[in-house]
C-alpha positions as CSV (number, residue, x, y, z in Angstrom):
1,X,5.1,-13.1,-53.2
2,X,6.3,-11.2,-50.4
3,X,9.2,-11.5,-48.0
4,X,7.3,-11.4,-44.1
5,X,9.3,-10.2,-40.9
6,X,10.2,-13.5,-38.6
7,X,8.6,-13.4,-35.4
8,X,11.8,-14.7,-33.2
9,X,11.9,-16.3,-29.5
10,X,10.4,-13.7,-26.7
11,X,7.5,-13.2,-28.8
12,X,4.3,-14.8,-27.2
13,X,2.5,-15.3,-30.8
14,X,5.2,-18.4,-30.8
15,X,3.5,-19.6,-27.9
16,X,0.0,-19.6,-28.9
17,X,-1.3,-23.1,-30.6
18,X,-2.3,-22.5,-34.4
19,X,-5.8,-22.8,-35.3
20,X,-6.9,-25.2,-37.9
21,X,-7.0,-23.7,-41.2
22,X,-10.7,-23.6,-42.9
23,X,-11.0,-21.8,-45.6
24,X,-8.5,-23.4,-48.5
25,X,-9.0,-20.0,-50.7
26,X,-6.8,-17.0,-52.4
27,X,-5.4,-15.9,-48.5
28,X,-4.3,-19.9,-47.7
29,X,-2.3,-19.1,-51.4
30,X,-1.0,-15.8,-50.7
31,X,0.4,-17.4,-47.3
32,X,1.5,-20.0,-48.4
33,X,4.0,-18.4,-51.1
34,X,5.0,-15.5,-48.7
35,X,6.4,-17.9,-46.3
36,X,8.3,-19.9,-48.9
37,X,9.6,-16.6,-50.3
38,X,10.3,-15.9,-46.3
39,X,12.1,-19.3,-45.7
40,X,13.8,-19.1,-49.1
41,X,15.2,-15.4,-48.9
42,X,16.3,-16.1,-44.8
43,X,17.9,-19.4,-46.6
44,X,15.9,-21.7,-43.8
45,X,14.5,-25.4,-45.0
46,X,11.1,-25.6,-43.1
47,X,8.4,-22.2,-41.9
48,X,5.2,-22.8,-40.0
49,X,2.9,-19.7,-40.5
50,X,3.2,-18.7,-37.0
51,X,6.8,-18.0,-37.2
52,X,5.6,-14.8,-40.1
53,X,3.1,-14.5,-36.8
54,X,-0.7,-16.2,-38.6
55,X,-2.0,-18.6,-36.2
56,X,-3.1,-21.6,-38.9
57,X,-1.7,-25.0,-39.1
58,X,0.1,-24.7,-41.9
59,X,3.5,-25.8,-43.0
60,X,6.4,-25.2,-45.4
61,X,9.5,-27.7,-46.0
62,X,12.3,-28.1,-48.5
63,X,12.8,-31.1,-49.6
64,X,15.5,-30.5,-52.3
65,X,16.6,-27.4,-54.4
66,X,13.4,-25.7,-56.0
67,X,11.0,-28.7,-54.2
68,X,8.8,-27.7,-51.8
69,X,6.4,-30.0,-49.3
70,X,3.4,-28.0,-47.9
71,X,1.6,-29.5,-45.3
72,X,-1.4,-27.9,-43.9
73,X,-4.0,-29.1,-40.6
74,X,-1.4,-32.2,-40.4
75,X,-2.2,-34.9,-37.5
76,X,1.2,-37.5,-36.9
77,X,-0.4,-41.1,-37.6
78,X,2.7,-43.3,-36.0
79,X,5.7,-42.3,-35.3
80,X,9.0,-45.2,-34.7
81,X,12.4,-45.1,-33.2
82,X,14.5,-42.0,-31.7
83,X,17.9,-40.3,-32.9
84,X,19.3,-37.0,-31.6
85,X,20.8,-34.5,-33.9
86,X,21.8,-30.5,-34.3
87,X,18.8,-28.2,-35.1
88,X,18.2,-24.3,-35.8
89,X,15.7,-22.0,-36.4
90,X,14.6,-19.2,-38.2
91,X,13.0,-17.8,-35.1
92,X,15.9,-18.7,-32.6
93,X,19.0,-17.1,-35.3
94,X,22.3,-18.1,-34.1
95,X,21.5,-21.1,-32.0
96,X,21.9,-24.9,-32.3
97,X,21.6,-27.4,-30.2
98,X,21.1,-31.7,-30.5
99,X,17.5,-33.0,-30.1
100,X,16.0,-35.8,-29.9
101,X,13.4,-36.5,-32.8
102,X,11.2,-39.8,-34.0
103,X,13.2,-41.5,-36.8
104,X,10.0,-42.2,-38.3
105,X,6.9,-40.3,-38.6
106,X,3.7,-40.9,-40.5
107,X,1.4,-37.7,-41.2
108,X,-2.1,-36.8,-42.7
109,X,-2.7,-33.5,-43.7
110,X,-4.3,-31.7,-46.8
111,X,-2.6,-29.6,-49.6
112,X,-3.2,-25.7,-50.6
113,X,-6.3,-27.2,-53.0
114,X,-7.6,-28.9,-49.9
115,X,-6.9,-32.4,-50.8
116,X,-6.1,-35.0,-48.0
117,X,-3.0,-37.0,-48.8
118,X,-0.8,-39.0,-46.0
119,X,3.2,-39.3,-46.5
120,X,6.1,-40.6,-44.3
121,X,9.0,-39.1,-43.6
122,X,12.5,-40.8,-42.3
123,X,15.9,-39.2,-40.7
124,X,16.1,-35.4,-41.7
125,X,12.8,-35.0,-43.2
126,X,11.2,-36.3,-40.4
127,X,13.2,-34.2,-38.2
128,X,12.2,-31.1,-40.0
129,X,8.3,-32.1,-39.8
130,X,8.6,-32.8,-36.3
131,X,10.3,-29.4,-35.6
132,X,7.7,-27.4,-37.6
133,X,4.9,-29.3,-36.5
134,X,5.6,-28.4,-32.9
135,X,5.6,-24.7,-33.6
136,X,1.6,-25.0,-34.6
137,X,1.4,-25.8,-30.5
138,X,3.8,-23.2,-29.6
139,X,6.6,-25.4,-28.6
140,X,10.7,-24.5,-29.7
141,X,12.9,-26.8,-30.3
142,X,14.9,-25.0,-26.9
143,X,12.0,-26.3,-25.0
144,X,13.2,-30.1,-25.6
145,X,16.3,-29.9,-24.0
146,X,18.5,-28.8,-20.8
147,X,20.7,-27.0,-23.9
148,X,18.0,-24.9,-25.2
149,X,16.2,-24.5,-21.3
150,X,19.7,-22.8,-20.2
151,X,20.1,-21.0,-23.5
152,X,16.3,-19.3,-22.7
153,X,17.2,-18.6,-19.2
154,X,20.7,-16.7,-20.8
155,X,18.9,-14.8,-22.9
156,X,15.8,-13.6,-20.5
157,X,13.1,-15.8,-22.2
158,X,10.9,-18.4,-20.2
């Protein structure tokens, strides 16, 4: 397992929308355990393969000490209520702001054999799917809010 470089905010890779992954074979594995080794070692608690800069839908997210969710091609079934709250980023390092999230979310997606499963999430976990989800369509949580919009425009990114 290998630690990979972070591609952080001003990149366009973070922009581009991940393609479905395909092929669930040795590469999907090797990904997969380089970016938990990358969100581990950087001390984050979620990793979408674009932010180590491979476009494919694919997800990585703590869900206690040494337990690890992996979510790959996931589609959001239902989502229910809203609550704002402070989030970060690996690729944005330094900055925090409050969005607004689902409470709730339901999601479909396979595992690293390529076995469908569905799961739901409440509070913090479903914050964290919600965040890492959008970075498969190249959105940052700075996009979601006037905080994060003004904190782009600072820093010369659009």
């Amino acid at each position: 397992m290998a630690t990979r470089k972070i591609v952080v905010l001003g990149n366009d890779t973070l922009r581009k929308k991940s393609k479905p992954v395909l092929a669930f074979d040795e590469s999907l594995v090797v990904l997969l355990d380089d970016m938990k080794t990358t969100m581990i070692e950087r001390k984050g608690v979620g990793i979408a393969a674009v932010q180590v800069g491979v476009l494919r839908r694919a997800i990585i997210i703590e869900l206690e000490e040494g337990e690890y969710l992996e979510i790959i091609n996931p589609q959001i079934l239902k989502t229910k209520g809203k609550v704002s709250d402070a989030e970060g980023c690996l690729s944005v390092p330094g900055f925090y702001c409050d969005v607004p999230r689902p409470r709730y979310v339901k999601i479909r997606a396979f595992d690293r054999n390529g076995n469908e499963f569905e799961f739901e999430a409440e509070d913090y976990l479903a914050r964290c799917v919600c965040h890492e989800m959008d970075h498969l369509d190249g959105v940052l949580f700075v996009d979601l809010t006037e905080e994060g919009r003004k904190y782009k425009k600072e820093n010369g990114v659009i």
